[in-house]
MARVEX-610899 format. One line per field, with one value per residue (C-alpha): residue number from 0; residue in one letter; x, y, z. Coordinates in nm, 3 decimals. Each point is the difference from the previous one (the first is absolute). Layout:
MARVEX-610899
resi = NUM | ...
resn = a | ...
xx = X | ...
yy = Y | ...
zz = Z | ...
//
This chain:
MARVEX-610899
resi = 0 | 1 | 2 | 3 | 4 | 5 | 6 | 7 | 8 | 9 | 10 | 11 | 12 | 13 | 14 | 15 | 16 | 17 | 18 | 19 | 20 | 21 | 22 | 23 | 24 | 25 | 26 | 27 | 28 | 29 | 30 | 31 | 32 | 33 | 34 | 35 | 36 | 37 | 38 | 39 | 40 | 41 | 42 | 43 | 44 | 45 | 46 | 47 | 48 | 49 | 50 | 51 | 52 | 53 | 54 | 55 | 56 | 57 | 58 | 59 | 60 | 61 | 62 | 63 | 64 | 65 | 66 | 67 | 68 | 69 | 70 | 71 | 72 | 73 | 74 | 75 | 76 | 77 | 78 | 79 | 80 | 81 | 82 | 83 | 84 | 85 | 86 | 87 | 88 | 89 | 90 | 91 | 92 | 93 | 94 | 95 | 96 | 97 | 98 | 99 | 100 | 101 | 102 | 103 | 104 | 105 | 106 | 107 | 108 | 109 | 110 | 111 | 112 | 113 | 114 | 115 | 116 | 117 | 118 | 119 | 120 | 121 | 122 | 123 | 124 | 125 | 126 | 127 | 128 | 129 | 130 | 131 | 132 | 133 | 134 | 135 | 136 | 137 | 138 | 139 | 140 | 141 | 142 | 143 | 144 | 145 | 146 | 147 | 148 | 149 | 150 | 151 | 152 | 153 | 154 | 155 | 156 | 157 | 158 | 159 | 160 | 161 | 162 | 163 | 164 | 165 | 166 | 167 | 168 | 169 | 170 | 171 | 172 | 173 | 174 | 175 | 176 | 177 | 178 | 179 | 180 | 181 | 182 | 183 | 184 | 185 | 186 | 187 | 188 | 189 | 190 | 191 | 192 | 193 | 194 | 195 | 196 | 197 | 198 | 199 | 200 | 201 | 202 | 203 | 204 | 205 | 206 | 207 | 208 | 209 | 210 | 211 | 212 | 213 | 214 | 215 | 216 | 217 | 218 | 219 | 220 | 221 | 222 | 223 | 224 | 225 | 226 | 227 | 228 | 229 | 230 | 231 | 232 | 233 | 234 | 235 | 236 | 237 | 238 | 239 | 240 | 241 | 242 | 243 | 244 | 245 | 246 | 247 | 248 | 249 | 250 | 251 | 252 | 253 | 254 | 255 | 256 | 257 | 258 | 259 | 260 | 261 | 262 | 263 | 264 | 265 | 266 | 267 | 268 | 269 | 270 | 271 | 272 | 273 | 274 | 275 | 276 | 277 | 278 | 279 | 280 | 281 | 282 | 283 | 284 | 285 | 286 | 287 | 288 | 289 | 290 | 291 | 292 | 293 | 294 | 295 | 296 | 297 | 298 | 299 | 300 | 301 | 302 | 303 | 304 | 305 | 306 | 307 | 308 | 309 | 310 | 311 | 312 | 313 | 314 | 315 | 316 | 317 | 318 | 319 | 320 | 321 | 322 | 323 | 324 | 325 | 326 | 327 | 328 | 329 | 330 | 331 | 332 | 333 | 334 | 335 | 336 | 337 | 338 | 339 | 340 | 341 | 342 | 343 | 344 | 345 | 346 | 347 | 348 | 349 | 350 | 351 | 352 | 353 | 354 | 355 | 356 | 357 | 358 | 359 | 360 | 361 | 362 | 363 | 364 | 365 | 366 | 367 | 368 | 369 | 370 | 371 | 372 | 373 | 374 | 375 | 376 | 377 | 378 | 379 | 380 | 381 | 382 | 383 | 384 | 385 | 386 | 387 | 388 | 389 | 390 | 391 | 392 | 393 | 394 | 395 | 396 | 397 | 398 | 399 | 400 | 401 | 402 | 403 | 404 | 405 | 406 | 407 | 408 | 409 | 410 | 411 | 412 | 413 | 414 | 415 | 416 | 417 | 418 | 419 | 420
resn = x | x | x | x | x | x | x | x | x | x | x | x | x | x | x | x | x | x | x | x | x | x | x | x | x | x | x | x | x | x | x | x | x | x | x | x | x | x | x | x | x | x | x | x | x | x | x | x | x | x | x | x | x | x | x | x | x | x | x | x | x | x | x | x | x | x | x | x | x | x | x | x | x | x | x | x | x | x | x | x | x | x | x | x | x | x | x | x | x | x | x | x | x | x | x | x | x | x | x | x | x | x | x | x | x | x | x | x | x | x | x | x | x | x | x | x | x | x | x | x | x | x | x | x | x | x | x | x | x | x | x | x | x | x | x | x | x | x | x | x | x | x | x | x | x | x | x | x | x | x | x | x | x | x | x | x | x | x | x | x | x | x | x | x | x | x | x | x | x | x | x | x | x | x | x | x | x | x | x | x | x | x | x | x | x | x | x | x | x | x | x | x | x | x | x | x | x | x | x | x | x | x | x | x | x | x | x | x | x | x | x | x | x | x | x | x | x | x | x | x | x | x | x | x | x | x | x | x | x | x | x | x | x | x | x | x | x | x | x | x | x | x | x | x | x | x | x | x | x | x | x | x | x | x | x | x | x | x | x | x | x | x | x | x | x | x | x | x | x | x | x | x | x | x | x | x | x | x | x | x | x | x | x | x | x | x | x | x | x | x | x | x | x | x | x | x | x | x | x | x | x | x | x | x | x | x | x | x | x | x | x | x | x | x | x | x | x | x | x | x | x | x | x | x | x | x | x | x | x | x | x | x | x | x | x | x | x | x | x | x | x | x | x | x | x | x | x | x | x | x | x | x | x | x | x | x | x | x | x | x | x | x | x | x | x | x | x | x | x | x | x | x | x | x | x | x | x | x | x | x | x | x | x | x | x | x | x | x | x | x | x | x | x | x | x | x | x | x | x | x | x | x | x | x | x | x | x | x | x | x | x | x | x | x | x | x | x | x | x | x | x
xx = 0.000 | 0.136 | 0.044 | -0.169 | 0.135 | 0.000 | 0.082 | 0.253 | 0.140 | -0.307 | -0.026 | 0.346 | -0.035 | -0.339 | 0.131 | 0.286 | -0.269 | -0.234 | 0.034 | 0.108 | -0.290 | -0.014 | -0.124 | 0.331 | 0.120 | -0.295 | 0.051 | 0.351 | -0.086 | -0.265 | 0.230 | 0.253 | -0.323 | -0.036 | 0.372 | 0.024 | -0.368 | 0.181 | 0.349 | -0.275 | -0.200 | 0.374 | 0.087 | -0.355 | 0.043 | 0.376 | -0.082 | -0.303 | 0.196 | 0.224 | -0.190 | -0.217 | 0.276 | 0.322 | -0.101 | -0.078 | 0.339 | 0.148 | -0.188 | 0.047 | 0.358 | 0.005 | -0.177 | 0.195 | -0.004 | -0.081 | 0.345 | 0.179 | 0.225 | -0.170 | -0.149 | -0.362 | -0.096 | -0.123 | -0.028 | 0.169 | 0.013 | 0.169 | -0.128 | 0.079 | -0.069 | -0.204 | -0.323 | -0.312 | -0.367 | -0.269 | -0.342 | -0.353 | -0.204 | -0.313 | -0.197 | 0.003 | -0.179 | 0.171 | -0.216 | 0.120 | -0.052 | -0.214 | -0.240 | -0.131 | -0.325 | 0.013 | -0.309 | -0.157 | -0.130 | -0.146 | -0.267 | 0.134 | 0.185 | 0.321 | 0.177 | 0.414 | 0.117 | 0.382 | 0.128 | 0.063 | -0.133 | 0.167 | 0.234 | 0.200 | -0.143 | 0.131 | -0.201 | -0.123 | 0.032 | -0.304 | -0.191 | -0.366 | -0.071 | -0.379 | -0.213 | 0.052 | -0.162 | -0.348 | 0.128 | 0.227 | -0.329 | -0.123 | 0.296 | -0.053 | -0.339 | 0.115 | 0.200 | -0.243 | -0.232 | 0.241 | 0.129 | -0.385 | -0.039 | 0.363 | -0.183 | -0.335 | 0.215 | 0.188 | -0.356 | -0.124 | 0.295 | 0.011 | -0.360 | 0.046 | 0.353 | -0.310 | -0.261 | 0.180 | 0.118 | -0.408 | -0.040 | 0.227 | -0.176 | -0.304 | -0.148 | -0.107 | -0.127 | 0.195 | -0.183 | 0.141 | 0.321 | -0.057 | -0.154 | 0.256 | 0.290 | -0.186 | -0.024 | 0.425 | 0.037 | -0.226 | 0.252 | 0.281 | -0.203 | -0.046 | 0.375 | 0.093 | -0.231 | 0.142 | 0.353 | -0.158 | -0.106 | 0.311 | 0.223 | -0.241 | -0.006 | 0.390 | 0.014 | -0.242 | 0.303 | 0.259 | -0.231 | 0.044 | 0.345 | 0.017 | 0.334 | 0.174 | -0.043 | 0.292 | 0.276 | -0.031 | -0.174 | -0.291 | -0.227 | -0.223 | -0.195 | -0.342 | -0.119 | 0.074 | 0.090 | -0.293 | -0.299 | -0.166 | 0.053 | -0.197 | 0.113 | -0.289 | 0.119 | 0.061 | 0.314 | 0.319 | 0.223 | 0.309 | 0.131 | 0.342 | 0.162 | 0.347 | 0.270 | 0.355 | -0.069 | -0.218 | -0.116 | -0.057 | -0.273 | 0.069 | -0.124 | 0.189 | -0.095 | -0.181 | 0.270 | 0.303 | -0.152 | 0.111 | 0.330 | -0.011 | -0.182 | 0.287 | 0.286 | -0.218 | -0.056 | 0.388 | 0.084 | 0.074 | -0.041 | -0.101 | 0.056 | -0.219 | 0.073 | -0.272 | 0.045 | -0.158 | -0.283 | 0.266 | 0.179 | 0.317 | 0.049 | 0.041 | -0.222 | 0.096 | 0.149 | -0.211 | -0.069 | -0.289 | -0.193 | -0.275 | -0.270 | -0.333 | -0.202 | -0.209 | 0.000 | -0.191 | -0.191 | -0.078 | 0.359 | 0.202 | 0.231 | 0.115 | 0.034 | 0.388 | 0.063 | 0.295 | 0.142 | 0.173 | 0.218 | -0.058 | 0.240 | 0.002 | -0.402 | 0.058 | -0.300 | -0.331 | -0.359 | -0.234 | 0.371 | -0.026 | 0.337 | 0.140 | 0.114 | 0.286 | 0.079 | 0.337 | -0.060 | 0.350 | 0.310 | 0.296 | 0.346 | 0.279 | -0.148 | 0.052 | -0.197 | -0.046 | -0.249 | -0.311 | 0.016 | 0.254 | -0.206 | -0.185 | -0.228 | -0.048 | -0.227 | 0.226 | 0.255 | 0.097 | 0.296 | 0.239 | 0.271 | 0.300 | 0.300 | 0.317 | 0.332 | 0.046 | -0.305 | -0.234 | -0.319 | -0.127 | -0.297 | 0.039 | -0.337 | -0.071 | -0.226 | -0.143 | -0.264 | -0.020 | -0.083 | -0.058 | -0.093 | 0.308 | 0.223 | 0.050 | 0.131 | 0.188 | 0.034 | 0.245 | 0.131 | 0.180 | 0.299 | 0.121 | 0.136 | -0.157 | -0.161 | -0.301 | -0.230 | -0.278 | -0.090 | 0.006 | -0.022 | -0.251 | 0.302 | 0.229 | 0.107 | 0.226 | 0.315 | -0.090 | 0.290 | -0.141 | 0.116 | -0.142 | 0.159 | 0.295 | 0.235 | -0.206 | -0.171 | 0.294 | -0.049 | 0.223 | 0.074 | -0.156 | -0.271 | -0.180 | 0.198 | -0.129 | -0.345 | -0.277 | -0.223 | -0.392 | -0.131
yy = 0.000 | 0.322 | 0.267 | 0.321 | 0.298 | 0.284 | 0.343 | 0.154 | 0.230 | 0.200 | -0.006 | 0.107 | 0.300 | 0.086 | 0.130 | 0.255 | 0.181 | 0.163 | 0.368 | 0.246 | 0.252 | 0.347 | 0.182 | 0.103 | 0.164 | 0.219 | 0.114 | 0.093 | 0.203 | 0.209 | 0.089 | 0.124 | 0.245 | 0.121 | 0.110 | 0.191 | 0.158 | 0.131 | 0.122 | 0.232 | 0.112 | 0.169 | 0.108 | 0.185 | 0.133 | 0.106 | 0.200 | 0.158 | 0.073 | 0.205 | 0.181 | 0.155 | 0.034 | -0.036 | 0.359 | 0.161 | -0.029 | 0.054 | 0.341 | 0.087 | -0.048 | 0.198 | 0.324 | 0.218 | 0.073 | 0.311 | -0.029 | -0.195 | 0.174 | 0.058 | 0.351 | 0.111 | 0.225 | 0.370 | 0.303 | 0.339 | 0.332 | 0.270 | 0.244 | 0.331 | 0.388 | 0.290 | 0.165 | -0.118 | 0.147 | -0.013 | -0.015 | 0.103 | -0.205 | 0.036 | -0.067 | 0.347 | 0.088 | 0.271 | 0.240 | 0.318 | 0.391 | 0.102 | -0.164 | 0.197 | -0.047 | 0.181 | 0.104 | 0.267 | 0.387 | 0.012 | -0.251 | -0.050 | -0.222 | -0.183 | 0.057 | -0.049 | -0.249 | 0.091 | -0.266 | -0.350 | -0.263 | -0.016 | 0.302 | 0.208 | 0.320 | 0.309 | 0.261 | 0.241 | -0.228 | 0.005 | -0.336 | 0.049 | 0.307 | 0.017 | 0.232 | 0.329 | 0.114 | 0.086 | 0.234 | 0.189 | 0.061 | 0.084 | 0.269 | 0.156 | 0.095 | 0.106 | 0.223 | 0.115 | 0.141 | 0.170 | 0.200 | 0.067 | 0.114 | 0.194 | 0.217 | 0.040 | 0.106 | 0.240 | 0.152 | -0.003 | 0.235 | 0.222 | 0.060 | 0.060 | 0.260 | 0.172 | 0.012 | 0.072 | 0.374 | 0.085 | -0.100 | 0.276 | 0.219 | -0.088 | -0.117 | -0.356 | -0.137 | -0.189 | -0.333 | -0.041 | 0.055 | -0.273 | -0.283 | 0.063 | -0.025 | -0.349 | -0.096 | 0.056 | -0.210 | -0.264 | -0.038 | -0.003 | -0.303 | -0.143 | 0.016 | -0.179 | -0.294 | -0.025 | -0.041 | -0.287 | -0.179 | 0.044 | -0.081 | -0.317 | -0.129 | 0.038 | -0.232 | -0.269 | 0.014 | -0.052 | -0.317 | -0.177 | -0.014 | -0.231 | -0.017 | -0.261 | 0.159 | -0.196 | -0.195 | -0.387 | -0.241 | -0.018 | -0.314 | -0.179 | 0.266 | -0.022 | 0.188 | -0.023 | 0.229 | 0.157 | -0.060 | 0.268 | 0.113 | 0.208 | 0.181 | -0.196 | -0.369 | -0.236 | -0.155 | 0.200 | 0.002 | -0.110 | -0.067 | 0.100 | -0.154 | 0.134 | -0.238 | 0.208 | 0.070 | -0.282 | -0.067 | -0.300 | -0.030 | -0.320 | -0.089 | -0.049 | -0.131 | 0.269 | -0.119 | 0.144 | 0.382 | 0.132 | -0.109 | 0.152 | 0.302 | 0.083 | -0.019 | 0.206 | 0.274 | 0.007 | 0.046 | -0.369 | -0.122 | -0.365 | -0.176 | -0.242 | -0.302 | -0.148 | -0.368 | -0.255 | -0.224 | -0.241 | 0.178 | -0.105 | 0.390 | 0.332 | 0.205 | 0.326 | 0.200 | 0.354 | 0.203 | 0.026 | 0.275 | 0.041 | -0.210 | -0.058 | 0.184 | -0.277 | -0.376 | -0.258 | -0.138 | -0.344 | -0.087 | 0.215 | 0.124 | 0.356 | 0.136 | 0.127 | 0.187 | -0.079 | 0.205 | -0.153 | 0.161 | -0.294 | 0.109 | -0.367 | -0.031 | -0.278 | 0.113 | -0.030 | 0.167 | -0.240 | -0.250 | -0.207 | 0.003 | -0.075 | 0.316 | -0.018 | 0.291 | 0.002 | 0.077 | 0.040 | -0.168 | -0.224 | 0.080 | -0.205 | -0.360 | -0.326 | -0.179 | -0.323 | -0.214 | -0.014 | -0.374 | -0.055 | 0.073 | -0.327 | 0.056 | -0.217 | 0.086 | 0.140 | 0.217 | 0.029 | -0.107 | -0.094 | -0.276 | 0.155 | -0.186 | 0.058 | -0.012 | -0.412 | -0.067 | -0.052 | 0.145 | 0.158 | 0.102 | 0.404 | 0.168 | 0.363 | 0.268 | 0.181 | 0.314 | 0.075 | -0.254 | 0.165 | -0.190 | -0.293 | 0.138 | 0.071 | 0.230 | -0.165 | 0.231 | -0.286 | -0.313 | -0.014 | 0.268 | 0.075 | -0.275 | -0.257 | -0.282 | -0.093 | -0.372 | 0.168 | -0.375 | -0.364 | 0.064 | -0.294 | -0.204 | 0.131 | -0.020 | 0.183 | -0.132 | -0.121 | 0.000 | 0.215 | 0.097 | 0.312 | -0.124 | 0.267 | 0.041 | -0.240 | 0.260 | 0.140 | 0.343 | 0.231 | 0.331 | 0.319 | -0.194 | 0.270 | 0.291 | 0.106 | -0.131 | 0.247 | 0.186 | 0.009 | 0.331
zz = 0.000 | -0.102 | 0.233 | -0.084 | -0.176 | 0.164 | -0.208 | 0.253 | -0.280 | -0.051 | 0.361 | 0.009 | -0.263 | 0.114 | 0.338 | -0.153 | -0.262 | 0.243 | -0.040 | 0.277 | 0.187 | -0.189 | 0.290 | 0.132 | -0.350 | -0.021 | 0.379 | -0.110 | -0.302 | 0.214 | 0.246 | -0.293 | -0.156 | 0.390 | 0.040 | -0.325 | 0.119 | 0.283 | -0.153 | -0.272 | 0.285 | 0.195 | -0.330 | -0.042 | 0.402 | -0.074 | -0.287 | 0.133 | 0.323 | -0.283 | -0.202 | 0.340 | 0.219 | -0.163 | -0.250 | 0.327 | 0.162 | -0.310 | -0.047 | 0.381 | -0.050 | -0.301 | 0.136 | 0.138 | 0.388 | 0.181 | 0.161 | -0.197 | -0.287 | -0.280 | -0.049 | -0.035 | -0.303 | 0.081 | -0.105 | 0.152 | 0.057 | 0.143 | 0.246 | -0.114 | 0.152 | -0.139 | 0.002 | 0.035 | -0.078 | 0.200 | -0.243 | 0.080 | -0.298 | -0.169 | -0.274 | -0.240 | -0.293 | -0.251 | -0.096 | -0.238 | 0.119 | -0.233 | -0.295 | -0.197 | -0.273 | -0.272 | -0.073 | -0.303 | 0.099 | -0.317 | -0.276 | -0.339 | -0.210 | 0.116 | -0.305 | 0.136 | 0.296 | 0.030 | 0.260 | -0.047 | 0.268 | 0.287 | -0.056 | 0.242 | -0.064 | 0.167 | 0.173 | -0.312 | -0.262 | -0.274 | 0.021 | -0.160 | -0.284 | -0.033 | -0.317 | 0.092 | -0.317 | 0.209 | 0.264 | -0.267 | -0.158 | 0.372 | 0.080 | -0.373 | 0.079 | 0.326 | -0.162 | -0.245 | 0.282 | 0.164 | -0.296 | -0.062 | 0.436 | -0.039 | -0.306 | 0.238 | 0.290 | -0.187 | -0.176 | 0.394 | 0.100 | -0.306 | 0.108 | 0.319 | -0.037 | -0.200 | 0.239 | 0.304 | -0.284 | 0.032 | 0.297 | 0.106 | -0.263 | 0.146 | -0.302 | 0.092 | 0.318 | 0.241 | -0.010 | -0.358 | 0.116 | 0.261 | -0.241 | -0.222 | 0.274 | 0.045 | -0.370 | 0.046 | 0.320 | -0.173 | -0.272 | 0.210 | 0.151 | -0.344 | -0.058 | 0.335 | -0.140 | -0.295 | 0.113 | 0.245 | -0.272 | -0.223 | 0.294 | 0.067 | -0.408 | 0.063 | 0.320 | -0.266 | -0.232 | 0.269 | 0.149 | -0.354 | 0.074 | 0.294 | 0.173 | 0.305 | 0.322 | 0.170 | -0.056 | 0.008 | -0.283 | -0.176 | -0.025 | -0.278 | -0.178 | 0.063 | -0.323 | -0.332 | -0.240 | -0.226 | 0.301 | 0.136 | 0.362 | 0.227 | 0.321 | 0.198 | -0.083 | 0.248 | -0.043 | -0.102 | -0.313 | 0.149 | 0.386 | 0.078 | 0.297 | 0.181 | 0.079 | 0.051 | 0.358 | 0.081 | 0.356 | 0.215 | 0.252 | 0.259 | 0.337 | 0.321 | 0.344 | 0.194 | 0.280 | -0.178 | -0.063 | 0.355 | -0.111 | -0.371 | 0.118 | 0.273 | -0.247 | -0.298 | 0.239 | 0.095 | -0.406 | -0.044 | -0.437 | -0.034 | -0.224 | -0.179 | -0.230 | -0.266 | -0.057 | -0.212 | 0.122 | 0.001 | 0.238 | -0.195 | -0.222 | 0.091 | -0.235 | 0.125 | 0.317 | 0.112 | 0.294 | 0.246 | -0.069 | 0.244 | 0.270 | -0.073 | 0.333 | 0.111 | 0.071 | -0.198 | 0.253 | -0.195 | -0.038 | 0.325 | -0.304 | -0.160 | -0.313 | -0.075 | -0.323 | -0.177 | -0.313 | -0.255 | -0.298 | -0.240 | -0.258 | -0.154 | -0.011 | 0.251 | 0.166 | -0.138 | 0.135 | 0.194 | -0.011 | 0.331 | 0.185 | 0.341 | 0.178 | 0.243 | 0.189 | 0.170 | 0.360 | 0.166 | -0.105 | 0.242 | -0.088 | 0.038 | 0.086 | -0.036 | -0.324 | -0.110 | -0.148 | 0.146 | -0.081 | 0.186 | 0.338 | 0.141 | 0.322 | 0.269 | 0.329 | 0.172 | -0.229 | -0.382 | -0.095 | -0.279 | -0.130 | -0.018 | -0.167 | 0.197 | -0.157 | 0.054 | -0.252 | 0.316 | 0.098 | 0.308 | 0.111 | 0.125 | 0.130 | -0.143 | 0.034 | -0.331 | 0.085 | -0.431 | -0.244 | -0.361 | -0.334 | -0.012 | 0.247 | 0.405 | 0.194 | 0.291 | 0.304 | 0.187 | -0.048 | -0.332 | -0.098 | -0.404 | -0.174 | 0.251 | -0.265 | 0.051 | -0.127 | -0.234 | -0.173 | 0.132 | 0.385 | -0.009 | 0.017 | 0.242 | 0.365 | 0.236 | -0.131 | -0.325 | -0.286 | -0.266 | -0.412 | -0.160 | -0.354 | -0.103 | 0.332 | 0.232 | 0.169 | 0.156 | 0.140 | -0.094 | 0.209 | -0.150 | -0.244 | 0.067 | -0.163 | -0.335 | 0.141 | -0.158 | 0.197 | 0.021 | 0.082
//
């Protein structure tokens, strides 16, 4: 009996062919994804980190410090001494001395118009010729009837030379005599009427001739040539306004007449300035010619009257200006910009740059502050310079550069300095 066969080989080879688990490769793959999760995510940190915080200290590093070395930008000037004015303002209005309408005596035809628009004309110049054809007709009869009354008159004496001869012969009573002495005086009446009338058809032919009363210039004519004017007509031919003087009428604070009024009455001459609305021209320079006598109640102001030479036609009638009348004037003091001042509660006070490039803060006292510049009464002497632009920035101590010399103060920066009066 055989024995039985047994396959031990495929038992043998069966054993060696099962495969391996693949759980443990896939654990080792995740845990590769989660490492290179985490190196991306301190790479996104680090350069986040940068961009907020690493700019800042690079930019704080960068700016300059207050007390480190390098300089801060600003700009300079020099106090300086002179004179300074001291300005009572007010809104003026120029307004001209005379204006004149020309109007006509006489009613006829405008037959001439001898200016041009807008002309200086002087005082006596012709301007308008009107017909004086009617009242030469008007002074030859004139004269016609007083060549007839002459011959009457002269009859009237001869007659009475004659009667008063038989009178005295007693030939004729003396009631003729006495109406004829009338009859004479009558025509020396007639006579006397006759020369008003011729003088009067005269004074017609010297109205056609219409000449400039004043000085100054003449307007847009209001009539043309060839229409017919009358002496009764509303509106005028022409209106002729004076400009060289002019005068300026402003108003000032009822508070500063006691002042005014004090000096006027010791022989004092103001003088007064006309500006631009702008505040940034001088038109013109005058003299204070009188006070108005009262006080406008509605506005606790008074009228001053300013005259003007206005040589230059810088002034114009009904020409709005500001007025500034110079009240009293400091000599000899301290000026500088009236930017340069900064206030605080206490004091005013400046940046002055010392000779090292540094600032410091030095308290002064200013009592006159006109248009861009201050009058400093103590703190600051000539030549001292002064922070007029970028105190925003600066410190006691701060390093400072005004561009050219680095704000160095130099002694006598003042000299040559020109003077405000």
């Amino acid at each position: 009996m055989n024995p039985p066969v047994t396959n031990s080989s495929t038992t043998i080879h069966e054993g060696p062919s099962v495969q391996p688990p693949r759980s443990s490769g896939t654990t080792q793959k995740k845990s590769h994804a989660w490492v290179w999760i985490l190196v991306l995510a301190a790479i996104a940190l680090s350069s986040y980190y940068y961009l907020t915080h690493g700019k800042r200290g690079t930019a704080a590093a960068k700016a300059p410090s207050v007390s480190g070395g390098r300089a801060i930008p600003v700009v300079a000037a020099p106090a300086t001494r002179g004179n300074m004015g001291l300005y009572l303002n007010g809104l003026g209005l120029a307004t001209a001395f005379n204006t004149v309408t020309v109007r006509t005596r006489v009613d006829g035809e405008l037959i001439k118009v001898a200016f041009e628009e807008g002309q200086l004309v002087r005082q006596g110049d012709l301007l308008i010729e009107i017909d004086p054809r009617p009242y030469q007709v008007q002074l030859e009869q004139a004269e016609g009837n007083m060549a007839r009354d002459e011959a009457t008159l002269n009859n009237a004496k001869v007659d009475l030379a004659r009667y008063k001869v038989l009178m005295e012969q007693d030939a004729i009573p003396k009631q003729q005599l006495d109406t004829q002495e009338a009859t004479v005086r009558q025509a020396e009446g007639n006579i006397k009427s006759d020369q008003a009338t011729i003088d009067t058809a005269k004074l017609q032919l010297v109205y056609c001739k219409i000449h400039s009363p004043i000085t100054g210039r003449i307007g847009l004519r209001l009539v043309d040539q060839g229409n017919q004017v009358h002496a009764a007509d509303a509106n005028g031919l022409a209106v002729i306004t004076q400009l060289q003087p002019i005068a300026v009428i402003f108003n000032i604070a009822e508070d500063h007449l006691p002042e005014v009024t004090k000096k006027m009455r010791a022989g004092a001459k103001f003088m007064v300035e006309a500006w631009d609305h702008d505040m940034k021209k001088k038109i013109a320079t005058g003299t204070l010619l009188t006070i108005d006598n009262q006080v406008d109640q509605t506005t606790g102001t008074v009228r001053f009257k300013a005259s003007f030479a206005n040589e230059d036609d810088s002034l114009f009638p009904n020409q709005f200006v500001n007025a500034r009348l110079l009240l009293d004037t400091k000599s000899n003091v301290v000026i500088i910009p009236a930017a340069a001042i900064q206030r605080s509660p206490d004091s005013m006070y400046v940046y002055l740059i010392k000779p090292d490039h540094t600032v410091e803060v030095r308290n002064v006292v200013s009592s006159l502050t006109e248009g861009d510049q201050a009058a400093i009464d103590k703190g600051l002497a000539p030549g001292d310079m002064v922070v007029i632009d970028g105190v925003d920035k600066l410190q006691p101590g701060s390093k400072v550069s005004t561009g050219k010399d680095g704000g160095a103060p130099k002694a006598g920066a003042a000299k040559g300095a020109g003077k405000k009066g």
